[in-house]
N, C-alpha and C positions, 0 to 999 in steps of 0.2 A: 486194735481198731485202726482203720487207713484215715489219713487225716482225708480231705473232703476242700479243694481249692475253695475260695467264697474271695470276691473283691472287698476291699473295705468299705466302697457302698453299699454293695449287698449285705455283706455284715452287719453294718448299720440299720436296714430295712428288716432282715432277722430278730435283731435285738428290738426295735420299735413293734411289731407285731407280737412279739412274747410279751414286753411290757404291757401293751394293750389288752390282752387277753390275759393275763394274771390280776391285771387293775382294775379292767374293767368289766369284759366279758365274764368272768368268773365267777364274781360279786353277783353279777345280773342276773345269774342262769341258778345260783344260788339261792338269791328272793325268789325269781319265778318258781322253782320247785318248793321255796317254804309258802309261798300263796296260794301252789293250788295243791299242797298237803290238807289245807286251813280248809279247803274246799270240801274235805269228808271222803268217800269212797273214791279210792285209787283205783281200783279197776275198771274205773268206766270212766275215767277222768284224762281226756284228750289232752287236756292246758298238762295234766304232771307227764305223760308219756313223750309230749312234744319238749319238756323240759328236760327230761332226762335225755334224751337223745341229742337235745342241743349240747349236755355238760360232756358227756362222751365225746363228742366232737372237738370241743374245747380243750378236754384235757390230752385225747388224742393227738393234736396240732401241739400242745405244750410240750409233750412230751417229744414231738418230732423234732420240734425248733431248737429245744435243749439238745436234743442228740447232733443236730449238728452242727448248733456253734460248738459244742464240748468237742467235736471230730474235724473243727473247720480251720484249714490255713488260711488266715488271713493276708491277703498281699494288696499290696497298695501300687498300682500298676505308674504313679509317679515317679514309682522310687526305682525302678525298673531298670537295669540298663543289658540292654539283652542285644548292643550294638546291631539293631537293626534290623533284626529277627522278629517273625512271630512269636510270639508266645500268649500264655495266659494272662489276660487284663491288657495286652496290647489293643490298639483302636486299628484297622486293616485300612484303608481307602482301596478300593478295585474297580477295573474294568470290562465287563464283562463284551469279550472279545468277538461276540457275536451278532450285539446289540449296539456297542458302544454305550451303553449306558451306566455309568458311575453309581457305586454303592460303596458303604461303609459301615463295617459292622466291629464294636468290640468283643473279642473274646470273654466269655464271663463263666460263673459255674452253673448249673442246672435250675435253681430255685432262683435266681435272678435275673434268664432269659427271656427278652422279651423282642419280638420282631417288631414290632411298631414303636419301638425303643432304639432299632437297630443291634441290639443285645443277642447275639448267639452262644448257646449253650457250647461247652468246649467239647460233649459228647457229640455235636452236630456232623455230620459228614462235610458241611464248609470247611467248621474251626479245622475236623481233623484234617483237610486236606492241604488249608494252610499256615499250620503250625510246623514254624521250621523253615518258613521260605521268608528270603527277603525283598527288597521292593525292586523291582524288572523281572520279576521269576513266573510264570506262568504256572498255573493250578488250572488240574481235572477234576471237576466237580461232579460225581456220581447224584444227579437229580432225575424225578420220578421221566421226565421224559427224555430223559438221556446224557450225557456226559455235557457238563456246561466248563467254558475255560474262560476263566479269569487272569488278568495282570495285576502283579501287586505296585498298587502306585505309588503306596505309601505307608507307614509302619509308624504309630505313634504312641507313648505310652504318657495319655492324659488321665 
């Protein structure tokens, strides 16, 4: 099995969503199918179909979450010392060379992307474009309306 990058925040956010949903969700979906059992004929019983389907969901996500902290490297992009390099769980500051307008996105892994967080997946065509460059290097960025170039300003592992 290939391990699976995750930040130690995202790790953290991993681990609290499993705990929730073995603690809580679980228990929940659990009563609601033994109270509409109590209810008498299951075949025509909306409250137990809609429960069931909620528990499949539950255990499905359980089972996902497990599989990837059990396949996940955890890195703590603190500890980092990648002299000034992109990499994964690096913070990027850029300028986009066209606009002049400043952005900053960290690298992270797939299940802890988030744009309105600044968070880009490492499968992104940004991350890949600037993973590997350091800060004065210019990046061609393959977006849907055409090649955008950024400067890297800056390279931080917070």
């Amino acid at each position: 099995m290939s391990t699976v990058p995750v930040t130690k925040f995202g790790a953290e956010l991993l681990k609290k969503e499993l705990h929730l949903l073995k603690t809580k969700e679980r228990p929940d979906v659990i009563n609601a199918i033994a109270e509409a059992r109590a209810q008498g004929d299951l075949s025509e019983n909306a409250e137990y179909d809609a429960a069931k389907e909620r528990q499949a969901f539950i255990e499905g996500r359980i089972a996902d979450l497990e599989g990837k902290l059990g396949s996940a490297q955890i890195i703590d992009p603190t500890t980092l010392d990648a002299e000034g390099r992109v990499v994964f769980g690096s913070t990027v500051h850029l300028e986009d060379l066209e606009t002049s307008q400043k952005v900053s996105y960290q690298i992270v892994g797939e299940d802890e992307a988030d744009l309105k967080l600044s968070k880009v997946s490492i499968t992104s065509p940004i991350a890949r474009a600037l993973i590997g460059k350091y800060a004065g290097d210019v990046v061609g960025v393959q977006a849907p309306a055409g090649v955008r170039e950024y400067e890297v300003l800056d390279v931080l592992y917070v």
